[in-house]
MARLO-990701 format. One record per residue (C-alpha): residue in one letter; x, y, z. Coordinates in pm, 1 decimal. Example, Ala and Ser with C-alpha at 12.3 -4.5 7.8 and 13.67 -1.06 7.14 Angstrom:
a,1230.0,-450.0,780.0
s,1367.0,-106.0,714.0
% end
This chain:
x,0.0,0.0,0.0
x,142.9,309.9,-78.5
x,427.5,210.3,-246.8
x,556.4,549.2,-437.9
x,696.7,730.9,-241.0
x,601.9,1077.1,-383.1
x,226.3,981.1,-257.1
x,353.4,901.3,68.3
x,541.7,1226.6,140.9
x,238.7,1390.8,4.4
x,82.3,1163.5,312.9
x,324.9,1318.4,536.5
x,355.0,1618.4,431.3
x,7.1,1681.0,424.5
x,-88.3,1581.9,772.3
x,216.1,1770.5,883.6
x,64.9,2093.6,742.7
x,-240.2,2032.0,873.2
x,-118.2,1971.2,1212.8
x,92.4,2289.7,1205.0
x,-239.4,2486.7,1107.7
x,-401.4,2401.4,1390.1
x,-140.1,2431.0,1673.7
x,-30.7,2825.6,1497.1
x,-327.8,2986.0,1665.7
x,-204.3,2819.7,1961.8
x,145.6,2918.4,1934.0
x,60.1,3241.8,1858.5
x,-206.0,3312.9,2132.5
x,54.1,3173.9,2434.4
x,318.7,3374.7,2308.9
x,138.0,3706.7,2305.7
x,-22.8,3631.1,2639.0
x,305.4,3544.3,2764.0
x,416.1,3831.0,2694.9
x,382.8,4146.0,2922.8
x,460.8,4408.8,2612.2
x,171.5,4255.0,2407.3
x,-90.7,4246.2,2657.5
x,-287.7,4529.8,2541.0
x,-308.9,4327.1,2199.7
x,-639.0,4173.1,2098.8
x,-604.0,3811.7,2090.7
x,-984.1,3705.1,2201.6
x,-1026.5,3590.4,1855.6
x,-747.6,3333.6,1845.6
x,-855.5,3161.6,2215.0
x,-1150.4,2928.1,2046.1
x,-877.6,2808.2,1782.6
x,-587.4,2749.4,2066.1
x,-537.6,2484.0,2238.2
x,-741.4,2453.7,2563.0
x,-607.0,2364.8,2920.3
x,-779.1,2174.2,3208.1
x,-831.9,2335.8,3560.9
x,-510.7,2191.9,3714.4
x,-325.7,2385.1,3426.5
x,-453.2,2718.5,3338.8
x,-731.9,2796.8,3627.2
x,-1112.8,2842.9,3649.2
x,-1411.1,2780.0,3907.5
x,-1445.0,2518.0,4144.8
x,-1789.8,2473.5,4243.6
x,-1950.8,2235.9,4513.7
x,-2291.7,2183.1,4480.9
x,-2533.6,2016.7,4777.5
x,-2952.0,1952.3,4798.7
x,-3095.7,2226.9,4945.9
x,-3245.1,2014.5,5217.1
x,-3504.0,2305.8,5357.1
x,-3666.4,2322.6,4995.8
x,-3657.2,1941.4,4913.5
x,-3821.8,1843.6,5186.8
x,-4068.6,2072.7,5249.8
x,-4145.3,1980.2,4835.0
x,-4170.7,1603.5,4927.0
x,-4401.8,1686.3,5253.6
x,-4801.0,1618.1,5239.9
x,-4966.5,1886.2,5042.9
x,-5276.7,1886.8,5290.4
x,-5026.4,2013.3,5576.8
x,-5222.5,2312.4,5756.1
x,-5006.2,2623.7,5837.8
x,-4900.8,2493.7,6163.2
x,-4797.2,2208.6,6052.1
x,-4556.9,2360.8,5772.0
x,-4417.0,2605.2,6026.1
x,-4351.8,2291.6,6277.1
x,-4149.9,2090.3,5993.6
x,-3994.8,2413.6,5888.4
x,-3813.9,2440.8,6216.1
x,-3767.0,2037.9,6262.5
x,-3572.3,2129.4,5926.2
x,-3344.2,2411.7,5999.0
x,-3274.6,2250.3,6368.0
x,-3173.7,1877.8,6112.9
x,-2896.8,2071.7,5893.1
x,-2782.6,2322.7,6174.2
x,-2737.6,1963.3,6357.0
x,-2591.7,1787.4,6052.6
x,-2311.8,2067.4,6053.4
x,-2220.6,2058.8,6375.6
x,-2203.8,1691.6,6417.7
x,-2081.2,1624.5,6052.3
x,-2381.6,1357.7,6016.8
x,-2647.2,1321.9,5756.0
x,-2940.4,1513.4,5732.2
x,-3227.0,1303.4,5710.8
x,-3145.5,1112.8,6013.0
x,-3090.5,1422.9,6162.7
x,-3455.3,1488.8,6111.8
x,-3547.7,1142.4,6201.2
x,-3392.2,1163.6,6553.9
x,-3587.5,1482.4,6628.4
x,-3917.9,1461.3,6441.5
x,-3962.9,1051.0,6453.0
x,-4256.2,838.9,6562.5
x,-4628.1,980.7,6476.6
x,-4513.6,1359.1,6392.0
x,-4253.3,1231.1,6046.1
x,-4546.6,1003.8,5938.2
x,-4797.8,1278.6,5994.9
x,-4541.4,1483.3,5795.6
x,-4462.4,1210.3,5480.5
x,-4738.5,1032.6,5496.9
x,-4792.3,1033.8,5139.4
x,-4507.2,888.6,5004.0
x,-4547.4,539.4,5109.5
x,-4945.2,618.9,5069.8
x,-5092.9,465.8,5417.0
x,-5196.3,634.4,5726.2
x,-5002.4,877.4,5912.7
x,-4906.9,628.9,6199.1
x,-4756.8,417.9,5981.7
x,-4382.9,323.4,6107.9
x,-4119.3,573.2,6066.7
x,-3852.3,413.6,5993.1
x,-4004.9,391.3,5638.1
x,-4006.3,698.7,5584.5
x,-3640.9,734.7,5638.3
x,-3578.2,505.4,5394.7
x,-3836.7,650.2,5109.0
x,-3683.9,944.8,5170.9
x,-3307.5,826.4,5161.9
x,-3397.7,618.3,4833.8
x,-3548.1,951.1,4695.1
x,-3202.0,1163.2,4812.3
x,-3026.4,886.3,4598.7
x,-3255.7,900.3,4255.8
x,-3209.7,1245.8,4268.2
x,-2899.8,1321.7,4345.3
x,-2766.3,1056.8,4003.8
x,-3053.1,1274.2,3809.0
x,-2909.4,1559.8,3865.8
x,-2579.9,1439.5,3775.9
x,-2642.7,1341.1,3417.7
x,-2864.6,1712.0,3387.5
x,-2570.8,1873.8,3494.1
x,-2340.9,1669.6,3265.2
x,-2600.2,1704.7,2954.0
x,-2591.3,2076.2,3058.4
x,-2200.3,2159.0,3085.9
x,-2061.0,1877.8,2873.6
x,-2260.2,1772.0,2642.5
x,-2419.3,2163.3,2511.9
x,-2053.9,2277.9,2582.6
x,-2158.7,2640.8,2757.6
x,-1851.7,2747.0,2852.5
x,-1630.8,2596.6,2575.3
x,-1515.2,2343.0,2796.3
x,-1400.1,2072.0,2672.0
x,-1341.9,1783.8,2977.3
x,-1531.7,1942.1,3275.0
x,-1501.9,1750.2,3576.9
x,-1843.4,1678.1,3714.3
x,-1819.5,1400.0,4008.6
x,-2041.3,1267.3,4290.7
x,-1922.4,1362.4,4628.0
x,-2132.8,1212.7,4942.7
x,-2473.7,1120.3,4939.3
x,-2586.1,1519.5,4880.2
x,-2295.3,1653.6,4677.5
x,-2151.6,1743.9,4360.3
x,-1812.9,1896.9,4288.6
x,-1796.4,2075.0,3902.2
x,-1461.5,2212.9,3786.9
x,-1515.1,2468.9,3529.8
x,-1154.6,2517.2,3326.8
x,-1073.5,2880.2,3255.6
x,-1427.4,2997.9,3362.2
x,-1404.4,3321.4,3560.3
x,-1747.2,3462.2,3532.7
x,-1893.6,3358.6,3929.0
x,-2225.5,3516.4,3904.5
x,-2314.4,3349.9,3552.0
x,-2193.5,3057.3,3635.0
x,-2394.5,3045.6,3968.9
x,-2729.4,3134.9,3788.7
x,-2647.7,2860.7,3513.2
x,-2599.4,2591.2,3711.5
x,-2861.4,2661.8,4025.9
x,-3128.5,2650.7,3716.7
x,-3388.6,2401.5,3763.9
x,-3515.0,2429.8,3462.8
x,-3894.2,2461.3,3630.6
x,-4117.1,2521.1,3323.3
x,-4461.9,2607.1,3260.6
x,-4741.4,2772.8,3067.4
x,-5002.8,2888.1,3278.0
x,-5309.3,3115.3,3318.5
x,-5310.9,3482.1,3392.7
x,-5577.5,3598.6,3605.0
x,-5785.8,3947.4,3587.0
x,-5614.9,4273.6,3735.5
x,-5978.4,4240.5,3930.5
x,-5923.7,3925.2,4056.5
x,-5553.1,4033.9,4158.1
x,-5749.3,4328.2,4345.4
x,-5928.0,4105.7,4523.4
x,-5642.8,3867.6,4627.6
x,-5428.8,4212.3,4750.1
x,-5779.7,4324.0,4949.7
x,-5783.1,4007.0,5136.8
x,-5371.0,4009.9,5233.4
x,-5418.6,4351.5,5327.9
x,-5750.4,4356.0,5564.8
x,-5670.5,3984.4,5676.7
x,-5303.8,4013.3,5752.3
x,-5083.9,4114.9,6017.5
x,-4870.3,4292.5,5768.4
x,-4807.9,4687.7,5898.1
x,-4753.3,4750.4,5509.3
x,-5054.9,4704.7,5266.4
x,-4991.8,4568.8,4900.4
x,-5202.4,4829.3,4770.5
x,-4977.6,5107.7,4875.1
x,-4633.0,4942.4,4724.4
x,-4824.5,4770.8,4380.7
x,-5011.8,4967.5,4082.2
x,-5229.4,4850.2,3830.8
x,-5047.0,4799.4,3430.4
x,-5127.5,4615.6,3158.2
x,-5278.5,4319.1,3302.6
x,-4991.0,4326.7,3591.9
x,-4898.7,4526.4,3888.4
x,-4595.1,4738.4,3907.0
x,-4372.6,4784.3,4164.9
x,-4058.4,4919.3,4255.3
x,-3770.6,4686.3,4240.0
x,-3642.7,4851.3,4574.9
x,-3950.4,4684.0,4752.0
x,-3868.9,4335.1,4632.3
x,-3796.5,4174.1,4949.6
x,-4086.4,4276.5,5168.6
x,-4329.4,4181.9,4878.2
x,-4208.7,3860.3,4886.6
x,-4215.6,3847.7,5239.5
x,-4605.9,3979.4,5298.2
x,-4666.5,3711.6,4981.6
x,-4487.5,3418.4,5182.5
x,-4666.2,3507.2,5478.1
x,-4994.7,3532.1,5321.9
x,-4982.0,3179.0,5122.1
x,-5311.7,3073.8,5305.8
x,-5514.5,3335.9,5093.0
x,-5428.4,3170.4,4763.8
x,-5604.5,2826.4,4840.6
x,-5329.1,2664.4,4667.0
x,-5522.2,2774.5,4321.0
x,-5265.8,3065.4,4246.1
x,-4958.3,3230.5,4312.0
x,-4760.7,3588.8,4248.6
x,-4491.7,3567.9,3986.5
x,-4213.6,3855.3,3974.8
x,-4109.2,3935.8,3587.3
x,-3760.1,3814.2,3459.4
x,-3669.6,4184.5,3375.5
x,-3717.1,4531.9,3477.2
x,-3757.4,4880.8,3315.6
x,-3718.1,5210.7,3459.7
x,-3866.7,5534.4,3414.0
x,-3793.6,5889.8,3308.7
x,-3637.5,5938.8,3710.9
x,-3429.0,5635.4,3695.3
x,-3654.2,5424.1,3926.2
x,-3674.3,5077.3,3841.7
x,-3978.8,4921.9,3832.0
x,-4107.7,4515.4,3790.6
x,-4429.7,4354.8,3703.6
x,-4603.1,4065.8,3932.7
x,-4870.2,3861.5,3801.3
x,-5115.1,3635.9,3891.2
x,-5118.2,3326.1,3744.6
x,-5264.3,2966.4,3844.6
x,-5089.9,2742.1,4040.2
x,-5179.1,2432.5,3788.7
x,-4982.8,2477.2,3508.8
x,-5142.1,2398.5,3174.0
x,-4828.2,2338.7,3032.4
x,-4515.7,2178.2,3151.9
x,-4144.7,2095.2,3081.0
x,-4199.0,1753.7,3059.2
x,-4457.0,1852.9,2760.7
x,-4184.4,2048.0,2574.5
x,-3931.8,1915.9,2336.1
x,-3635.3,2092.8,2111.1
x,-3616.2,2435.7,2250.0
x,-3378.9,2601.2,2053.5
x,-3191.3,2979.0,2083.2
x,-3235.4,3146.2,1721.2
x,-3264.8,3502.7,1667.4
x,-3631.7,3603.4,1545.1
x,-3679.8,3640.3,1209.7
x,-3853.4,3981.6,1024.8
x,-4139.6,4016.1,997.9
x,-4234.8,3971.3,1352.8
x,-4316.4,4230.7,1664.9
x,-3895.3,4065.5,1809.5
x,-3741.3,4082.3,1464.6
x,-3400.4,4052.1,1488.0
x,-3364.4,3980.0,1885.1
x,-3272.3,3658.4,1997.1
x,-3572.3,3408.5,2129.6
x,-3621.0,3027.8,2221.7
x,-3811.7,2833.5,2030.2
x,-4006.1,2543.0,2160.8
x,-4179.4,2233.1,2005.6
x,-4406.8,1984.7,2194.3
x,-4500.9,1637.8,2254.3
x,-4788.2,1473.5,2132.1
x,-4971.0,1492.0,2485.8
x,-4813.5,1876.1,2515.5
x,-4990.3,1968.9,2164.2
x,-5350.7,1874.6,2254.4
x,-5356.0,2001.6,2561.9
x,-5205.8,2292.5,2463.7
x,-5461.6,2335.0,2154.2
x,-5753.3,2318.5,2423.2
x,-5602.3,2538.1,2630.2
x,-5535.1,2802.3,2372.6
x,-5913.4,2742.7,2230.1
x,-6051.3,2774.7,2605.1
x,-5855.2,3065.7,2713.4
x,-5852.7,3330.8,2384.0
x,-5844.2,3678.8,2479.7
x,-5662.2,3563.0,2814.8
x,-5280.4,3610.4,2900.9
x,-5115.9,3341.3,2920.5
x,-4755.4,3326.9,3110.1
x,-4400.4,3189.5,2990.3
x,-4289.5,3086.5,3324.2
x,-3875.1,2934.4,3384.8
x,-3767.4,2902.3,3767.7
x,-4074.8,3083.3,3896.4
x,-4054.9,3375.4,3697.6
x,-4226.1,3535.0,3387.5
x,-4037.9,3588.6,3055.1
x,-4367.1,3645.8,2843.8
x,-4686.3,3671.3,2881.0
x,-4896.1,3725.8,2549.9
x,-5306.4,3755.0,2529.4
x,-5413.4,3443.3,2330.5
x,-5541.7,3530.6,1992.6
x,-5680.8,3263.0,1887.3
x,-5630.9,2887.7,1918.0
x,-5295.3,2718.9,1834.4
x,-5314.7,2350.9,1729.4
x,-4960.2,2309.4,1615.8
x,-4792.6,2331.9,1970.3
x,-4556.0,2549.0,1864.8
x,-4465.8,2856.9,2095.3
x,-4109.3,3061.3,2168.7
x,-4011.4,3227.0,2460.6
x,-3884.3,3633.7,2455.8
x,-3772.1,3887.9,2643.5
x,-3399.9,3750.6,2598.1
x,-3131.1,4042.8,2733.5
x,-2876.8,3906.7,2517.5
x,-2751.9,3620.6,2322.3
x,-2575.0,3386.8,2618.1
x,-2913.2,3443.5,2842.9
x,-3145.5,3286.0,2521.9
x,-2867.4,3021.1,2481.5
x,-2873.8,2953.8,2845.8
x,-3248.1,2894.3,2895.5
x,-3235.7,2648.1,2604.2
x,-2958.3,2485.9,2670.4
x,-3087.4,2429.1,3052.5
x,-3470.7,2377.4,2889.7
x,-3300.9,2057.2,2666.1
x,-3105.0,1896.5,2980.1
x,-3443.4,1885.5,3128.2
x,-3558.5,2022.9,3516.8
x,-3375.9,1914.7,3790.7
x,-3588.7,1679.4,4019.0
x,-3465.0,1867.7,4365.3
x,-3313.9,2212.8,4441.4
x,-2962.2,2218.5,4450.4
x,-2772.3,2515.9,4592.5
x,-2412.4,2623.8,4587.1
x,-2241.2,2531.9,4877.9
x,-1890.5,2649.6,4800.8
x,-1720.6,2785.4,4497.6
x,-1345.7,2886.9,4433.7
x,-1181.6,3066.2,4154.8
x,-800.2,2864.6,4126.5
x,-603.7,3125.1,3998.3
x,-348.1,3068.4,3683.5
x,-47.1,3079.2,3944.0
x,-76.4,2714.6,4032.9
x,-148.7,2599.7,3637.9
x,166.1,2766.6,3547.3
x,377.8,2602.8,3818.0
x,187.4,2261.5,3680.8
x,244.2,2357.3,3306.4
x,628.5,2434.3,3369.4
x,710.9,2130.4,3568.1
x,523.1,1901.5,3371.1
x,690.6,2053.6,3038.2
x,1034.8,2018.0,3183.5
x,1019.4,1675.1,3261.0
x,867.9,1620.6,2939.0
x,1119.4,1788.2,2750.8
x,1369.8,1647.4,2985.5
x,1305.4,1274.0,2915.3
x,1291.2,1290.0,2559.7
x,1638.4,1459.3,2489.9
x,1729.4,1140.3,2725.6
x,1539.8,903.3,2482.5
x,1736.3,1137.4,2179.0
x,2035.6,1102.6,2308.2
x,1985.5,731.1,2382.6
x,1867.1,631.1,2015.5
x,2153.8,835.5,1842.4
x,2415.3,636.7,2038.3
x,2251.5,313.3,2045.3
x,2144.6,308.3,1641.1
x,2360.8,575.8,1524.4
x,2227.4,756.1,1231.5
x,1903.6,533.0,1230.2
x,1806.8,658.0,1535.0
x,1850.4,1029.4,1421.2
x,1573.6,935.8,1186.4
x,1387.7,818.1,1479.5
x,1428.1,1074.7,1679.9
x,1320.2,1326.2,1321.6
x,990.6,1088.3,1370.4
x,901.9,1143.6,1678.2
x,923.7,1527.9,1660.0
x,691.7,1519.1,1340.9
x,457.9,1274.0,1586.2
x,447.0,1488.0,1806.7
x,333.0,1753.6,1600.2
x,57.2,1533.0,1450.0
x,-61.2,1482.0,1833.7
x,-73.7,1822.0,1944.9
x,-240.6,1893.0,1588.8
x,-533.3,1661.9,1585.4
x,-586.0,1747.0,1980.2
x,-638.0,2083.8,1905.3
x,-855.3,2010.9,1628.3
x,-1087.9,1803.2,1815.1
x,-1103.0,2097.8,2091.2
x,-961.2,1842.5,2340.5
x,-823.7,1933.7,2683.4
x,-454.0,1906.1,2785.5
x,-450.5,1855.4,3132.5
x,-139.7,1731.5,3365.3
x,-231.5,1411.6,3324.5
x,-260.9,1462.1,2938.9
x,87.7,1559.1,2956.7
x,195.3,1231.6,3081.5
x,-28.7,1047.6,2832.2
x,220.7,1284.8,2568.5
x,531.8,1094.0,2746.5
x,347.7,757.1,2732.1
x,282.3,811.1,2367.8
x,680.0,928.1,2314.8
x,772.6,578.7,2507.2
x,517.6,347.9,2296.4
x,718.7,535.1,1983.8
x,1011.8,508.4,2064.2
x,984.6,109.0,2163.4
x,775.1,114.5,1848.5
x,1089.6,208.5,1651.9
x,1328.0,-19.9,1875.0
x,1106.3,-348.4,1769.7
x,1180.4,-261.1,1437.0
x,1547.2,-189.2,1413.3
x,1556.4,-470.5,1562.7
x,1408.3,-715.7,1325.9
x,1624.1,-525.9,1081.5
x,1967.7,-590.1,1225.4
x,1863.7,-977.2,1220.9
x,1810.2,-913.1,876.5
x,2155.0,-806.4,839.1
x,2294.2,-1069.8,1041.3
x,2161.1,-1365.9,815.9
x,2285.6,-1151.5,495.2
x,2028.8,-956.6,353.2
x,2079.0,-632.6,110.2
x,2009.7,-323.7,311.7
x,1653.9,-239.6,92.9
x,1563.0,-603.7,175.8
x,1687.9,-604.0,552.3
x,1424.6,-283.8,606.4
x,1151.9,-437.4,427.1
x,1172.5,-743.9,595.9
x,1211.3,-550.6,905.4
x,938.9,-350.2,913.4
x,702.6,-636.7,780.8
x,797.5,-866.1,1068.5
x,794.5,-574.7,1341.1
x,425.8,-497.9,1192.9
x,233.6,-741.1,1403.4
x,414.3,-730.1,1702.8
x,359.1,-310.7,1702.2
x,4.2,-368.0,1590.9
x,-109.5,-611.2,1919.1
x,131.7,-399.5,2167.0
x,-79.9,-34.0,2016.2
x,-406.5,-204.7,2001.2
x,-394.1,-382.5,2328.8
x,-327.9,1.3,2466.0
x,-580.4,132.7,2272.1
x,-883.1,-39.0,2347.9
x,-762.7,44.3,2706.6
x,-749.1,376.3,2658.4
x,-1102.1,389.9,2464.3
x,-1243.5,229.5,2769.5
x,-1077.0,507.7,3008.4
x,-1236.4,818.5,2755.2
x,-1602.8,677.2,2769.8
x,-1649.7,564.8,3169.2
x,-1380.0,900.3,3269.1
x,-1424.2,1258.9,3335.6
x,-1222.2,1535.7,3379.3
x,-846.7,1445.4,3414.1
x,-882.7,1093.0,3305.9
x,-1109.7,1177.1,3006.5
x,-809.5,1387.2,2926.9
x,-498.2,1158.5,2983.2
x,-736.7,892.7,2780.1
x,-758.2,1099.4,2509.5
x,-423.6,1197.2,2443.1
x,-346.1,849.2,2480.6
x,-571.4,759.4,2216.9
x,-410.3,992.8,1975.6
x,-103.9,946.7,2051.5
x,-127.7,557.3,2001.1
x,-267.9,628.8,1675.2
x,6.6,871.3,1580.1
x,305.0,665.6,1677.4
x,188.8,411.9,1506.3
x,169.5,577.6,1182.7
x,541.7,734.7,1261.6
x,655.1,405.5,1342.4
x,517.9,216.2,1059.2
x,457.2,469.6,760.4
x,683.8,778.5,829.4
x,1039.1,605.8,921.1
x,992.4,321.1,667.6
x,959.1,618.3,411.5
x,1251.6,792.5,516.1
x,1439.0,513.3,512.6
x,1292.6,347.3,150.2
x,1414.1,727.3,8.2
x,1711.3,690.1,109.9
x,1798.6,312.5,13.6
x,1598.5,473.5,-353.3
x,1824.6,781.6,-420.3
x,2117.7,686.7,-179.9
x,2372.7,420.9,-277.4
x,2346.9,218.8,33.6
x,2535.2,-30.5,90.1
x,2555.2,-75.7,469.8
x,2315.9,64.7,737.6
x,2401.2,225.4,1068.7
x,2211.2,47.0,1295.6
% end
């Protein structure tokens, strides 16, 4: 197979310039970074081309995620619980975790020791469905079984969310289960906290759901107001817009709090929703709608399918900003369609995470199940909601329980050590083929720099991450070349031995050495393989440059010496080899 030569230093050649395509943007974008006098130099546009670099070498976030206990298990808690009876787990809650901190134990036995016999049944009752002196114990265990299904669900939403949609252009995030209630995500060159945070605390709550009368939201503020023990009225911090109330942002917090403390009013048939954005007036105050809306969604996530972050197209009232579009089910579509046709001249709102992106009056009925979300402040927050929307709802709060920015410092320290020993064993390995094989294993070492090349090359160009543990997968791969190389000049010296021509002696060589290379690469391989599809993070990364690398000594080993050499014995009189 390829026996010209001119077609296989095309081969070469070819893959070598492709491989020194890719790693230029790299080469460029390090030095200039590296380089105090060029800082003010624009180089944003050569970072998506350059090779990226794991947490361990260039920095980022580290992020520890844990169930927010208070909210998960209120959520799993009877929903016929009178007032009392919420307050009274509330506080068997709060004294659980402030006990689980202290004494470094788990939560939910926490709770058991202080709210078991009759009071945890009366509180869980309804998950194991029987009465509410039915034995505790089983409710631990429902509830520990639940911890556990959720806890795994969230980790493949957060995986589907950071690795497999790729927000932050990370290529191996590390995204592992720590505990019974935790997750720790590292976030490679990720500095933005605050997006981050809001990304990942998502739950992806969705819904489409009724938007009651301005009257009927008069009515619902009369009875907080003359029925409360609130000193501040509703009516003299919300105005009548548009189907909404206004507000001032300033008075966020005691809405919410005269709304929390007034749930009783609602009858568990609605609920106030804040909008997702704010406007201000010709003073600069900053003002943001509520609605009421039903607490029965018509709609929900599980009823949407392919939501997708385009920018609108002309021709519409958002033509030219950037919304989500949204498809649905089957189920989602008829239900949707008599909703719509029940419902026309009504709002209806776009809810995400409890609050409202949209809401639209209903024109007329829609029977195609089509709908897109708006309202978008710029292209990341559309991409964001769809991206979270896809991934599908988490199935119990999370909340961030610690997270770190690692500075560059300790990459760089990483990055030069690991480079220095790198570069450090293969001048050994140089050194060592030059005096073992002479000028045979100058062409060996002339491989292995070109194989290298090819690695870093087709890394790049898969957007793979080069972590410290990639960089010794990069010295494994210079070993398996290098013994790659040895097996073969090898077989060709017994060549010699017994007599054979030079030309014949490498031919014979390499086709003998063939087999042995193949099994020893393979063998590696298939581990390797097996390492990039059950890994994450660090090990993803060392298996994938181990991967390549395999691949890319072999061809060396195999294809690019054998060519050097067959050139040589073509257009060089040779009549003995130095080997």
């Amino acid at each position: 197979m390829f026996q010209r030569l001119h077609i296989r230093w095309i081969i070469i050649l070819g893959f070598l310039s492709l491989a020194v395509y890719f790693i230029n943007p790299t080469y460029q974008y390090y030095s200039i970074s590296s380089n105090p006098e060029l800082n003010d130099i624009n180089i944003d546009y050569l970072k998506d081309d350059a090779l990226k670099l794991g947490l361990d070498l260039q920095g980022g976030l580290y992020i520890v995620l844990e169930l927010d206990y208070k909210s998960y298990l209120l959520g799993q808690a009877n929903k016929t619980l009178t007032q009392s009876l919420k307050k009274e787990l509330e506080n068997d809650i709060d004294s659980a975790i402030k006990e689980s901190l202290s004494g470094q134990t788990d939560v939910l036995d926490e709770l058991f020791n202080i709210s078991a016999n009759a009071k945890l049944t009366k509180f869980y009752s309804s998950l194991l469905k029987v009465s509410p002196n039915s034995d505790p114990n089983n409710i631990l265990k429902v509830l520990k079984d639940k911890r556990k299904e959720s806890m795994t669900a969230i980790l493949d939403i957060m995986r589907n969310r950071i690795e497999n949609h790729n927000q932050y252009g990370v290529g191996e995030p590390s995204i592992q289960r720590f505990g019974s209630d935790r997750l720790v995500i590292e976030l490679a060159g990720v500095s933005d906290v605050s997006n981050a945070k809001e990304y990942i605390q998502r739950t992806a709550e969705f819904e489409l759901t009724l938007v009651h009368s301005i009257q009927k939201f008069n009515e619902i503020i009369f009875k907080i107001d003359n029925n409360g023990d609130n000193q501040l009225k509703l009516q003299n911090l919300l105005s009548a817009s548009r189907g909404s109330m206004l507000a001032m942002q300033k008075d966020y917090d005691i809405i919410n709090l005269i709304v929390k403390n007034s749930e009783s009013f609602f009858n568990d048939k609605y609920q106030i929703l804040w909008d997702n954005n704010t406007s201000n007036t010709a003073n600069d105050q900053v003002l943001r709608r509520l609605y009421l809306v039903n607490q029965k969604s018509a709609i929900s996530g599980g009823e949407i399918k392919e939501p997708k972050a385009l920018i609108s197209e002309f021709g519409n009232d958002d033509a030219g900003k950037w919304i989500v579009n949204l498809d649905m089910t089957k189920a989602g579509k008829v239900k949707w369609s008599r909703f719509t046709g029940n419902n026309i001249g009504n709002q209806v709102a776009i809810v995400l995470d409890k609050k409202v992106f949209m809401a639209p009056t209903i024109q007329n009925k829609i029977s195609s199940g089509g709908t897109r979300i708006t309202g978008f402040a710029n292209k990341q927050e559309a991409q964001d909601i769809a991206a979270v929307l896809k991934a599908g709802e988490l199935p119990a709060p999370i909340k961030i329980a610690q997270i770190n920015y690692i500075g560059p410092s300790l990459g760089k320290d990483s990055i030069d050590s690991g480079w220095k020993s790198m570069i450090f064993g293969i001048l050994i390995i140089f050194i060592f083929m030059i005096i073992y094989y002479n000028i045979s294993g100058l062409l060996a070492n002339l491989a292995l720099l070109i194989n290298m090349i090819l690695v870093l090359g087709i890394l790049i160009s898969m957007e793979a991450v080069l972590t410290l543990p990639g960089i010794a997968g990069l010295l494994l791969t210079v070993g398996m070349s290098v013994d790659a190389n040895i097996i073969i000049f090898e077989r060709i010296r017994e060549e010699l031995r017994i007599g054979s021509k030079v030309k014949a002696a490498i031919n014979n060589g390499y086709n003998r050495a063939f087999i042995t290379i193949f099994d020893a690469n393979v063998t590696t391989l298939l581990t390797a393989f097996v390492l990039s599809f059950i890994g994450s993070g660090p090990i993803k990364g060392f298996a994938t440059t181990l991967s390549v690398g395999i691949l890319c000594s072999m061809f060396s080993a195999v294809f690019i010496t054998r060519t050097i050499f067959l050139t040589l014995s073509n257009y060089i009189s040779i009549k003995k080899l130095s080997i």
